[in-house]
C-alpha positions in Angstrom: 1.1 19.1 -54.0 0.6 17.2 -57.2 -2.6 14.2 -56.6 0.3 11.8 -58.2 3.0 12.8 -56.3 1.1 12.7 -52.8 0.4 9.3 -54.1 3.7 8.2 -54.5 4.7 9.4 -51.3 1.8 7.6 -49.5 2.5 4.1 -51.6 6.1 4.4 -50.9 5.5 4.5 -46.9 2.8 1.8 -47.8 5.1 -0.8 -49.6 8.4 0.1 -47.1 5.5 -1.2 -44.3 4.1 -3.7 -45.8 7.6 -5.6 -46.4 8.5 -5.5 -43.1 4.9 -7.2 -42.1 5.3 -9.9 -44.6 8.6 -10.8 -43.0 7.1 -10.2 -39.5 4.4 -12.6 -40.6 6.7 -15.2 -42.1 8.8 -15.1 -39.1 5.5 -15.9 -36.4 5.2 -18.9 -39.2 8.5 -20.5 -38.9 8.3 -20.2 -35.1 4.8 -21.7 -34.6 5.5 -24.9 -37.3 8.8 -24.9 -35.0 6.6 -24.9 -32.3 4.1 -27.1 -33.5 4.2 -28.9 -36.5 1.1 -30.1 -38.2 -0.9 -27.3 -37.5 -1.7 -25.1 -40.1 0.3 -22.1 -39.8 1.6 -21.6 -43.6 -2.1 -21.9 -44.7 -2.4 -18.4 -41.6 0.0 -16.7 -43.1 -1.3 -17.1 -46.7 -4.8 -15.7 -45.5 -3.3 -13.2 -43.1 -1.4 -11.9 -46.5 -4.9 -11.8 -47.8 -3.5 -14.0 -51.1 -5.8 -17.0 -50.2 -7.2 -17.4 -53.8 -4.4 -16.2 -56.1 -1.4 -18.6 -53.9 -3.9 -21.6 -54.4 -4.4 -20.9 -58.1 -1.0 -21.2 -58.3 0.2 -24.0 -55.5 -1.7 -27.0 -54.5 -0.5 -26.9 -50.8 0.6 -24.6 -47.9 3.9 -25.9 -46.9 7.3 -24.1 -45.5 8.7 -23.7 -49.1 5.5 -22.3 -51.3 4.7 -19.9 -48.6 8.3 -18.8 -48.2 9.1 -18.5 -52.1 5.3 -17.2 -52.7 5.7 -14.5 -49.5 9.2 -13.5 -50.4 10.3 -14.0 -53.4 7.3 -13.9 -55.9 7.1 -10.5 -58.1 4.1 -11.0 -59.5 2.6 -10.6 -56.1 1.9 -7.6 -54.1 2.1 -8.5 -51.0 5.6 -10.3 -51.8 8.8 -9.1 -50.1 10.6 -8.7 -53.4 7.5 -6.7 -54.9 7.5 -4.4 -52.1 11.2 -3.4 -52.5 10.5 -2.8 -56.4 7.6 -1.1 -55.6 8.5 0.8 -52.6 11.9 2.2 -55.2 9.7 2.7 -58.1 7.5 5.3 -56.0 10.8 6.5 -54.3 12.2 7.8 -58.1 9.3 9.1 -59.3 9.2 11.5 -56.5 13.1 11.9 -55.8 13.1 15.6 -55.3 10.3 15.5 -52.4 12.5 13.3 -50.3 15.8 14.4 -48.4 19.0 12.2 -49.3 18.5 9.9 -46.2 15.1 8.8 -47.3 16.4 8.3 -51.0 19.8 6.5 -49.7 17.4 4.3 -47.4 15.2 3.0 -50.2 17.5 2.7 -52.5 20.0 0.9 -50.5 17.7 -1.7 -50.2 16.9 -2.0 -53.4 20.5 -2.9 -54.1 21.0 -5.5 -51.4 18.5 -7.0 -52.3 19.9 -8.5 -55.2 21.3 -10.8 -53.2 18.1 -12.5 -51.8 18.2 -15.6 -54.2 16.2 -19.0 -53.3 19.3 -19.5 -51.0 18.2 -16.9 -48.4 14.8 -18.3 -47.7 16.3 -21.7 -47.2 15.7 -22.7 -43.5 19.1 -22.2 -42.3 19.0 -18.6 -43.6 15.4 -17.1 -43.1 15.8 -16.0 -40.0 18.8 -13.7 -41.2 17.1 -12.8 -44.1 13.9 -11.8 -42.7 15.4 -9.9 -39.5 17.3 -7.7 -42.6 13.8 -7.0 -43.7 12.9 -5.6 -40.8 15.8 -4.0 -40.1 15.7 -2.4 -43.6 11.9 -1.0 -42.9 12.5 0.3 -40.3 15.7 2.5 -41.1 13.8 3.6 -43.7 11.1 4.9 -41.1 13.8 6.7 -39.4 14.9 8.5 -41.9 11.8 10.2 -43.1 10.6 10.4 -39.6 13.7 12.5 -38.7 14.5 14.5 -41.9 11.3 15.3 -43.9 10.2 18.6 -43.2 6.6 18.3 -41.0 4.5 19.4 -44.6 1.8 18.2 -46.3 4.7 15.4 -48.0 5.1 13.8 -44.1 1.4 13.7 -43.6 1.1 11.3 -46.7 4.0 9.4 -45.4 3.3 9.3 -42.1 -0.7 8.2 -43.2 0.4 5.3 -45.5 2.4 4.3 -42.6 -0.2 4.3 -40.3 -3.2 2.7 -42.6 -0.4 0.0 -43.6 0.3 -0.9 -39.8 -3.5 -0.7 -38.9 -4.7 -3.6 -41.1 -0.8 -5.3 -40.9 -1.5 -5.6 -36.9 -5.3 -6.8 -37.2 -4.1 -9.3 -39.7 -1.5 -10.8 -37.7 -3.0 -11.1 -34.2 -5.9 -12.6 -36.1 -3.4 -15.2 -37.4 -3.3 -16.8 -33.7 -6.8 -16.2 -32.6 -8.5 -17.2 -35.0 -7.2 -19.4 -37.8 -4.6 -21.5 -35.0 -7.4 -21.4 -32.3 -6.2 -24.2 -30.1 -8.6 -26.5 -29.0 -10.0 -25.5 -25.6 -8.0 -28.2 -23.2 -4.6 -26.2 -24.7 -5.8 -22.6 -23.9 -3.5 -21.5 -21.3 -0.7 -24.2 -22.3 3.0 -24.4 -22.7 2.2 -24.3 -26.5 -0.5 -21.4 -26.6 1.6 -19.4 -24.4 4.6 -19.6 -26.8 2.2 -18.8 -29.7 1.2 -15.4 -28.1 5.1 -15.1 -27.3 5.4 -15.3 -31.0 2.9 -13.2 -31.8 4.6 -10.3 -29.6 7.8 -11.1 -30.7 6.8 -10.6 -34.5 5.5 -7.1 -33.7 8.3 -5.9 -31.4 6.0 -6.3 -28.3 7.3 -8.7 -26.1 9.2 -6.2 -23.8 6.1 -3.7 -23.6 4.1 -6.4 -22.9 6.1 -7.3 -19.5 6.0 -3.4 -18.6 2.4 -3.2 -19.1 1.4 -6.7 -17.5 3.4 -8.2 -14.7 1.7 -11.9 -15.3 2.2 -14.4 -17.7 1.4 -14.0 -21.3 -2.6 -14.3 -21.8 -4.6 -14.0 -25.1 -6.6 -11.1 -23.5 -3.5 -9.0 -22.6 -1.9 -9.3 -25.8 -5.1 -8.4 -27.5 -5.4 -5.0 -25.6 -2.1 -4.1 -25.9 -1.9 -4.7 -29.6 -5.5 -3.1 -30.2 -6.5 -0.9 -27.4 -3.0 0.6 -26.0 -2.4 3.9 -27.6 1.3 4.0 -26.1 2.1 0.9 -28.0 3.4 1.9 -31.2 1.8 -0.7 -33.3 -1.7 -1.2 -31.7 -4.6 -0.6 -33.8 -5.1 2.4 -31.5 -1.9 3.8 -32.1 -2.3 3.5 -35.6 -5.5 5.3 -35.9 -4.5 8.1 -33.4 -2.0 8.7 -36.2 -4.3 8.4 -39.1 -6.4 11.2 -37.8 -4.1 13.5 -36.3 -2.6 13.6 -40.3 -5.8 13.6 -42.4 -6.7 16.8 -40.0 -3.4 18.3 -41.0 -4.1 17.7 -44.6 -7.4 19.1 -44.1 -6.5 22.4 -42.4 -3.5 22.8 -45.3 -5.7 22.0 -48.2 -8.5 24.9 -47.0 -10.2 22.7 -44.2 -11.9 20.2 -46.9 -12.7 17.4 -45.5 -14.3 14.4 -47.2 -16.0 10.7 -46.5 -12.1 9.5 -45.2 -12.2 11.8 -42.3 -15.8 10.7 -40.9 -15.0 7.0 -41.4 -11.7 7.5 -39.7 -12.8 9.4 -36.5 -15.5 7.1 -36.1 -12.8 3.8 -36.1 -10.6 5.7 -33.9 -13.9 6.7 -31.3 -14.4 2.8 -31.8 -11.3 2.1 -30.4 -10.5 4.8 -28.0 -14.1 4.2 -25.9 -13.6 0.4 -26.0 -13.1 -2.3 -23.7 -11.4 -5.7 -24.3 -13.8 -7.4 -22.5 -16.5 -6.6 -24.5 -14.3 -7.3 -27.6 -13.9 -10.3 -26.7 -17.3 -11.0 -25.3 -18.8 -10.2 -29.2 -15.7 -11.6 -30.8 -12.5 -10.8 -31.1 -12.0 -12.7 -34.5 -15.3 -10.5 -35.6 -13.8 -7.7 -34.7 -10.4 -8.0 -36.4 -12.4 -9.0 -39.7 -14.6 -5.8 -39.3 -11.3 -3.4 -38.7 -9.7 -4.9 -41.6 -12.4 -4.0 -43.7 -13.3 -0.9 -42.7 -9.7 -0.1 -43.2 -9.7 -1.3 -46.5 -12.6 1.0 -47.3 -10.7 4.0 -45.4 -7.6 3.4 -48.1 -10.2 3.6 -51.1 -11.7 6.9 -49.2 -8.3 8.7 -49.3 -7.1 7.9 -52.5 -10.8 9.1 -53.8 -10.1 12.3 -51.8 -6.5 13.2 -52.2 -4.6 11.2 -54.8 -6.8 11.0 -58.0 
């Protein structure tokens, strides 16, 4: 396969994932300001987007409406909604004869509906709607190629941008309540800080697994191994990772058994997180350790796309 189209392929899954995080991440927002307003919780989702600098260049406050407009409306940025779906397309056509009719259809359908998301459907009365049709969007997309793409060297770079996307996307967001809205310590264990976490699962799809998993009431700890540590949740950091390696070997064995600097570095974060412990996550820091993952993940990205799509 071509460097480029393996590219598009793996910035397609990317941008498809990515989308549905922003609107997962808007969506913890709304329900925390809901929840408790006056805390800062548009200025967490700003930095969880990792668009701190470029949103305050451009908006002198953190508020319901810039974040909204800036997170799902704003083209020029790409970690908007709205960039994502141009983006996610763009990729799609340039590599339209690699992807079966349902993946195409998926895509492309979204592209077309969402014409229709005007300032008017990220007024209040509306976000909710819109954002769960994100969501929903993403993750018929994931179906598609998950079920109809041949198991090739094409579904590995799917399946890895997916993966590497949802990595970082699930670090970012459960360091959204732990660290930037820490409540003060007399609120730990609260009526508030137990709907936060609530949030939290709710925005990754969690809350259900969590309740099979732990019989008690949401705590910070449990939530943090289950969305780290548990390899049967779908999202966790470990899930993700398992995933990531199991397709850069399968890229390595089709392409000769080359392997490069992206296959160390990602065995060695998925050893990290397979032989870990929660309590000593949390006993070095679990803020710490999010920071580290997302940057480590960031160098993984730069690794692959040194190794297999330039």
């Amino acid at each position: 396969m071509l460097s480029r189209t393996a590219s598009n392929i793996y910035w397609l899954t990317r941008y498809s994932e990515r989308m549905s995080y922003v609107a997962r991440l808007l969506s913890v927002a709304h329900r925390m300001a809901n929840l408790s307003p006056g805390t800062n919780e548009w200025h967490s989702a700003i930095a969880a987007a990792g668009r701190e600098q470029v949103f305050y260049e451009k908006y002198d406050d953190a508020n319901a409406e810039t974040v909204t407009q800036y997170l799902a409306l704003d083209e020029g940025s790409s970690s908007s909604i709205a960039f994502c779906i141009e983006a996610a397309r763009q990729n799609a056509r340039a590599v339209r004869a690699s992807l079966t009719n349902d993946v195409w259809d998926a895509i492309n359908g979204t592209w077309h509906e969402a014409r229709n998301m005007t300032p008017g459907a990220i007024e209040a009365s509306s976000l909710s709607a819109t954002l769960d049709w994100v969501t929903t969007r993403a993750t018929l997309f994931e179906g598609a190629y998950r079920s109809t793409m041949l198991r090739n060297d094409a579904y590995s770079f799917a399946a890895l941008g997916t993966a590497i996307e949802r990595a970082d996307n699930t670090a970012r967001i459960l360091d959204v309540k732990y660290h930037i809205l820490l409540p003060k310590a007399d609120m730990i264990g609260g009526s508030l800080d137990h709907y936060q976490w609530t949030a939290i699962l709710q925005a990754v799809s969690a809350r259900r697994n969590y309740h099979w998993f732990y019989k008690d009431a949401v705590s910070p700890w449990n939530v943090a191994e289950l969305l780290i540590l548990r390899p049967q949740m779908p999202r966790s950091m470990r899930s993700s990772f398992d995933e990531i390696v199991r397709h850069l070997d399968l890229l390595a064995d089709h392409y000769g058994g080359r392997a490069g600097e992206c296959h160390r570095i990602a065995g060695q974060m998925r050893a990290g997180l397979k032989y870990q412990r929660i309590e000593t996550v949390l006993e070095e820091g679990l803020h710490e350790f999010l920071t580290g993952y997302i940057d480590q993940t960031i160098e993984l990205g730069d690794e692959i796309a040194y190794f297999y799509l330039m």
